[in-house]
DRENMITI-242904 format. One record per residue (C-alpha): residue number from 1; residue in three letters; x, y, z. Coordinates in Angstrom, 3 decimals, always signed. Last residue first. Example, Ala and Ser with C-alpha at 12.3 -4.5 7.8 and 13.67 -1.06 7.14 Angstrom:
REM DRENMITI-242904
+-----+-----+----------+----------+----------+
|   n | res |        X |        Y |        Z |
+-----+-----+----------+----------+----------+
|   2 | Ser |  +13.670 |   -1.060 |   +7.140 |
|   1 | Ala |  +12.300 |   -4.500 |   +7.800 |
+-----+-----+----------+----------+----------+
REM end
This chain:
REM DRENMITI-242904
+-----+-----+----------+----------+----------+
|   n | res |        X |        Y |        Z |
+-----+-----+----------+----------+----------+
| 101 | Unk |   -9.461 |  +16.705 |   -1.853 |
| 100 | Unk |  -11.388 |  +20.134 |   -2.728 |
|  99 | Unk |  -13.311 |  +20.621 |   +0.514 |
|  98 | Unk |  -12.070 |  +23.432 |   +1.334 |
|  97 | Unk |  -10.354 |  +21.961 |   +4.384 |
|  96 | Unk |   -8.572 |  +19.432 |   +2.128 |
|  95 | Unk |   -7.177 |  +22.097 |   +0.312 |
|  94 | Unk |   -6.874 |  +24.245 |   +2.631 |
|  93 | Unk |   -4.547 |  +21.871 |   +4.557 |
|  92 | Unk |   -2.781 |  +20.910 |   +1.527 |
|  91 | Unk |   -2.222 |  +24.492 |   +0.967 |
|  90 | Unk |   -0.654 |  +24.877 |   +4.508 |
|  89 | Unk |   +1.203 |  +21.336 |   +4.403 |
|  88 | Unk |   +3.001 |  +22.933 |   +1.615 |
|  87 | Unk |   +3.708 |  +26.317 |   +2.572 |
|  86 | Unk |   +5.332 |  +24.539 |   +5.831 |
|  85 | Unk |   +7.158 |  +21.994 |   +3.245 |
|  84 | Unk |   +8.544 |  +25.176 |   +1.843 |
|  83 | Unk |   +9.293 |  +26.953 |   +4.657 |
|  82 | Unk |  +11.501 |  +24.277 |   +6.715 |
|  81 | Unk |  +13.730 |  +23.684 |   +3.700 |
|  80 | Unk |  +14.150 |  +27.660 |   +3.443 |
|  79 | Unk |  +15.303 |  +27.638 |   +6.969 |
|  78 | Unk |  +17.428 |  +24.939 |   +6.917 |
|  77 | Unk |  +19.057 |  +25.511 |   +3.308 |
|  76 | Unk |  +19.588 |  +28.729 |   +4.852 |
|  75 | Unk |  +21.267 |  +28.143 |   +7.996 |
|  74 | Unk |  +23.716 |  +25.488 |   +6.335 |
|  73 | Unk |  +24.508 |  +28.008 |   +3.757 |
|  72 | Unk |  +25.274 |  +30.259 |   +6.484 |
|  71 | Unk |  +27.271 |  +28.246 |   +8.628 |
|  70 | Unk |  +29.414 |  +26.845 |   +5.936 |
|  69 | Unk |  +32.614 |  +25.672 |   +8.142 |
|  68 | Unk |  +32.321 |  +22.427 |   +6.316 |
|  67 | Unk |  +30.819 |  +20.416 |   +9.442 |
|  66 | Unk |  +28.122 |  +23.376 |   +9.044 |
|  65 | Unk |  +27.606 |  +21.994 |   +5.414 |
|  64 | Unk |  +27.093 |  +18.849 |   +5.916 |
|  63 | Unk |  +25.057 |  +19.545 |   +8.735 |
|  62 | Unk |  +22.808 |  +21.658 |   +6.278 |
|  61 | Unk |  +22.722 |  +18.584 |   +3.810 |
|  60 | Unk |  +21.989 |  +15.814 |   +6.681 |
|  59 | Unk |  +18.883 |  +18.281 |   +9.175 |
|  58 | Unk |  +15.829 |  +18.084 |   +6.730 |
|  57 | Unk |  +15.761 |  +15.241 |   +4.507 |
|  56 | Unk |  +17.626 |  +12.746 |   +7.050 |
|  55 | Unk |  +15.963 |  +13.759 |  +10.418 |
|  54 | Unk |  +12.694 |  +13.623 |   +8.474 |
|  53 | Unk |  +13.503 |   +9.933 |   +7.315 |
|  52 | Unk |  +14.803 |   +9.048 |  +10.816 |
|  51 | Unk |  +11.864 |  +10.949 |  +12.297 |
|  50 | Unk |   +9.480 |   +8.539 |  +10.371 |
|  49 | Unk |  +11.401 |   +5.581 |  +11.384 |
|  48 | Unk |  +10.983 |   +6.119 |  +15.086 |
|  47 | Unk |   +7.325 |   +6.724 |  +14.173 |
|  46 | Unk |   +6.891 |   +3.670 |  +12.503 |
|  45 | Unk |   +8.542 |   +1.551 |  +15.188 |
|  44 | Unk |   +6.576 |   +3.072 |  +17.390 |
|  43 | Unk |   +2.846 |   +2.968 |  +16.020 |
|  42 | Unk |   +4.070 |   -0.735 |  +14.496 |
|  41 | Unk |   +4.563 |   -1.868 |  +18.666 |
|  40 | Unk |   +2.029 |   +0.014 |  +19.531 |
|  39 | Unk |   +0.026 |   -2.376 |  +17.258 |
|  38 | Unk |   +1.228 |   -5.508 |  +18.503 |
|  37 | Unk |   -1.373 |   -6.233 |  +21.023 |
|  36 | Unk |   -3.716 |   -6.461 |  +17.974 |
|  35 | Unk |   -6.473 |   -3.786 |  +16.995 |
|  34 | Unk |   -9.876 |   -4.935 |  +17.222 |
|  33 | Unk |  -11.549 |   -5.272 |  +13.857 |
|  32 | Unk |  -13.858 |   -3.209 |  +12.397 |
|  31 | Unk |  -12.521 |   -3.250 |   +8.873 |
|  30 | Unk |   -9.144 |   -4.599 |   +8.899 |
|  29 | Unk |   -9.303 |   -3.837 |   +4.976 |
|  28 | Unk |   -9.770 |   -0.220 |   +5.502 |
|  27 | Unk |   -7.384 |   -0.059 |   +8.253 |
|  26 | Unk |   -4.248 |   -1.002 |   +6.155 |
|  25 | Unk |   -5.289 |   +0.947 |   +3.359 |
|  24 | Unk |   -5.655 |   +4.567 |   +5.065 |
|  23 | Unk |   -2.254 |   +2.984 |   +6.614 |
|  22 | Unk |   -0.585 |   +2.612 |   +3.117 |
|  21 | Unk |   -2.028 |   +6.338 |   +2.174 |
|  20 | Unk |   -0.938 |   +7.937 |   +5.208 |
|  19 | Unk |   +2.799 |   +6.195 |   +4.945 |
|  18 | Unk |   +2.531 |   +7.483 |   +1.281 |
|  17 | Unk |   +1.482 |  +11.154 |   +1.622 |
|  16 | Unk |   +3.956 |  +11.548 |   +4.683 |
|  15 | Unk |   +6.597 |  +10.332 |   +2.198 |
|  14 | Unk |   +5.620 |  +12.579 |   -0.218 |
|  13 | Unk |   +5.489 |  +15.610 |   +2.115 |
|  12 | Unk |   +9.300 |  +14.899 |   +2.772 |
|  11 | Unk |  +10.108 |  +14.536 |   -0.712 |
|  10 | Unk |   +8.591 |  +17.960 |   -1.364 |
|   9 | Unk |  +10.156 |  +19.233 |   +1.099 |
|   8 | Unk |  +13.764 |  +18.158 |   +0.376 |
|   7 | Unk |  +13.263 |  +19.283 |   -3.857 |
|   6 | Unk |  +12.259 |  +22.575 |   -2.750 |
|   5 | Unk |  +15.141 |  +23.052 |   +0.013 |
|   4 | Unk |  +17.709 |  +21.974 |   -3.025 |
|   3 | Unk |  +20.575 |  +21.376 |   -1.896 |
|   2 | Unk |  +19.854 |  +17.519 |   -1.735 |
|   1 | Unk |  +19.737 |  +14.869 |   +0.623 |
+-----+-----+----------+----------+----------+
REM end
């Protein structure tokens, strides 16, 4: 991904917006239907892919740079990755908590 821990969060709270929002859509138009026999089967494969992605944003740039002998870059883009999208989900949280979304 990037260097930027700003940029990695925010792409990672994106795709949690989108897989929420396609399966917000998915079960409003199944209505109050049973689910299939296949749907653990989506529930794992999605979640498999999920910490893929998340594996990906958060854990490629700072192993890049530990594999480059830059421990301390590679602790910090961590760490400040980590805080962002945690101040992110924190004032979505309130947000939605509030009432406001």
């Amino acid at each position: 991904m990037t260097k930027n821990p700003i940029v990695n969060a925010i792409t990672a709270s994106s795709y949690i917006m989108l897989v929420v929002s396609i399966m917000n859509y998915i079960m409003e138009t199944q209505g109050s239907k049973p689910d299939p026999a296949y749907a653990p089967m989506i529930f794992i494969s999605m979640l498999t892919l999920s910490v893929a992605i998340m594996g990906y944003l958060f854990f490629f740039q700072p192993l890049q740079f530990l594999i480059d002998g830059k421990k301390k870059e590679a602790i910090n883009l961590f760490v400040q990755t980590v805080a962002v999208f945690a101040a992110v989900s924190l004032i979505a949280a309130m947000l939605i908590f509030s009432g406001v979304i």
